[in-house]
N, C-alpha and C positions, 0 to 999 in steps of 0.2 A: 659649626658642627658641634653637636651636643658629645659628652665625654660621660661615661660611663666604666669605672672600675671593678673589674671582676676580681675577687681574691678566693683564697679557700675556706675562707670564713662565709662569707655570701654568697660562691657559686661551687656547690657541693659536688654537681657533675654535668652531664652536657648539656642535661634535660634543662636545670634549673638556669644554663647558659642562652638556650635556644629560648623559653622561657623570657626571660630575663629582657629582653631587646625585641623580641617577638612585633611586628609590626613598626616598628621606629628606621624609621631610612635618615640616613647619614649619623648612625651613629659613629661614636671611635670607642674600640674596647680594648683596655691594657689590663692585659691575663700576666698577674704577680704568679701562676704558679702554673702549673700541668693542670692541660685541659684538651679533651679529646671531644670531641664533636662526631655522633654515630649513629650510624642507622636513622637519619633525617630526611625529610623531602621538603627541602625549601624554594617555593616557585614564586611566580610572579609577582617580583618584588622591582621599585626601581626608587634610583637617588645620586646623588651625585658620581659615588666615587661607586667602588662595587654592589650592585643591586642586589640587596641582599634584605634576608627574614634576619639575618646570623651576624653579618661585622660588613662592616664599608672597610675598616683598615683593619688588619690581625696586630695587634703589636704584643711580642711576648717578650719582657724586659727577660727575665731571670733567667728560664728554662726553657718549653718549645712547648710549637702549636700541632698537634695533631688533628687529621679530618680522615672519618673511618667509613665507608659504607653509607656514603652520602652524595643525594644528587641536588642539582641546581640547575633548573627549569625555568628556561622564559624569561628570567631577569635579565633589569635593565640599567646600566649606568650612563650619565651622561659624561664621563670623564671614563680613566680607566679601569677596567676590569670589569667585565659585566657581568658578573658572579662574585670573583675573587679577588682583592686588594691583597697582598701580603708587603707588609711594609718591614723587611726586616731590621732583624734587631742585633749590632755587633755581640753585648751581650749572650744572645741565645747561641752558644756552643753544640747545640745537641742536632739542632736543623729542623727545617718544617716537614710534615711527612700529609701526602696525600694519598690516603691509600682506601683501592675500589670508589673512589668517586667518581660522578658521572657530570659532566657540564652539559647541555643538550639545552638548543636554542637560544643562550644569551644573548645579548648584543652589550657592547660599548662602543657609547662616542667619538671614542677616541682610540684605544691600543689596549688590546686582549682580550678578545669578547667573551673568552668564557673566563679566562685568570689573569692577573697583571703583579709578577714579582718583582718590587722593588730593593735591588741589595744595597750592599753599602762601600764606602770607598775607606770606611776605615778597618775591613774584616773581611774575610770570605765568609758568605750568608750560604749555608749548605741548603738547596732543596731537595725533595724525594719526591718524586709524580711515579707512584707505584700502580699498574694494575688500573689504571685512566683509563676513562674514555672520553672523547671529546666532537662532537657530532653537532653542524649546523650554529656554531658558533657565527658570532659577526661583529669585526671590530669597522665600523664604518665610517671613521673619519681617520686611523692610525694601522699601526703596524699591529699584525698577530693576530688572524684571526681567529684561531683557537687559544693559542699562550701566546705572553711574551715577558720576558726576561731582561730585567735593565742591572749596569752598573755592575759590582764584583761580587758574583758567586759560583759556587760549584754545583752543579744543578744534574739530577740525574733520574731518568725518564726511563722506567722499565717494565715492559711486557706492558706498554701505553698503548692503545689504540689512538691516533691523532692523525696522522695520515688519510685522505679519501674519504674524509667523514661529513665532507659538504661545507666545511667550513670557510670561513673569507675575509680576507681583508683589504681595506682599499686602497683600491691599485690592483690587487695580489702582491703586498709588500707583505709574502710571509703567510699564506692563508693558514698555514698549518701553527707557524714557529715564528716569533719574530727576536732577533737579540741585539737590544738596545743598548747604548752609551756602554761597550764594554772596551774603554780603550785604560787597562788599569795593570797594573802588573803588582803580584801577578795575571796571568790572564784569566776572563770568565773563562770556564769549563763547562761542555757539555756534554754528557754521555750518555749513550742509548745501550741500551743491551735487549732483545740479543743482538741488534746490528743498527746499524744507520739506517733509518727508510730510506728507500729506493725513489718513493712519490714524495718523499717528504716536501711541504712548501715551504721553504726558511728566506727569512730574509734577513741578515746582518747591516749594520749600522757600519758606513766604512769609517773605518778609523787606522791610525799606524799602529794601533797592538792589537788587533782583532780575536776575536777569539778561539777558542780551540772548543772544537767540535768530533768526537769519536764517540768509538763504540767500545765499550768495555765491561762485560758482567760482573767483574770481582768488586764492584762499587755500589752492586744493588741490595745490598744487605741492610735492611731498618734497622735506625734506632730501636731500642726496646720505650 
């Protein structure tokens, strides 16, 4: 996998990000600083890990990765995430933030057709899936057919569309949701606001500390 570093010195802003990696599948991008990714339409792209025009893996040593008014169309990975790898980083304190993104059509290989967040077992890895959508996803060898979530973080899903959106994964292990290896304490977290779906398709990983799954709005406030 080719390695590619982005700093504030070489990647001034999203454009010259998206830019920057623009056609290269399996890359790895390690963002040294704040970097927001907006107003993009990255489609039919495929490669190992998340098919993507943008990143196979996010890694944000320092600070956090934000994704703003962005869709991800028709790509393809053969491993996980068929959009979105996020590989987090104990490091990054501030959390990854997805906000107004749109996943429609990916597939993965393996596990989360349209996103695949990797946490960590030395930190809790904060996500934010704000204001999502997630439509026709397809993880066809693993769990999650729209997301899935592995290992220790607190992940929090609001005013998401994910539910009913056509998405699948095989078996139906989770067509909507799926949350992997979360056997860590403390425990993964997951929260929806305003509520739990009702159709939601989730499927958890048994393990003896399983995770904790509610609904609670006072948790949906972004980072700046």
């Amino acid at each position: 996998m080719a390695a590619q570093t982005a700093s504030a010195l070489s990647i001034a802003n999203e454009q010259q990000l998206a830019a920057a990696i623009n056609g290269i599948a399996g890359v790895t991008v390690t963002i040294t600083s704040d970097i927001v990714l907006t107003k993009e339409f990255l489609t039919a792209q495929r490669c190992w890990y998340a098919g993507l025009h943008w990143q196979v893996q996010l890694e944000v040593e320092r600070r956090r990765g934000r994704l703003e008014k962005t869709t991800f169309k028709s790509n393809r990975a053969e491993g996980d995430g068929g959009a979105v790898y996020i590989n987090g980083q104990p490091a990054n304190t501030v959390g990854y933030v997805l906000d107004h993104v749109t996943f429609d059509s990916n597939t993965a290989g393996n596990a989360g057709g349209g996103m695949y967040v990797a946490g960590t077992s030395q930190a809790v890895v904060k996500v934010f899936v704000s204001r999502c959508k997630f439509t026709k996803n397809v993880a066809t060898g693993g769990e999650g057919g729209a997301l899935a979530l592995s290992v220790l973080m607190d992940a929090r899903i609001c005013h998401t569309s994910i539910a009913d959106g056509g998405n699948k994964a095989n078996g139906g292990q989770g067509n909507n949701l799926a949350l992997l290896d979360g056997n860590y304490n403390p425990q993964m977290t997951v929260s929806f606001c305003p509520a739990h779906l009702k159709s939601l398709s989730l499927h958890v990983t048994a393990v003896a500390n399983p995770p904790t799954v509610r609904h609670h709005c006072e948790v949906c406030e972004l980072p700046k």
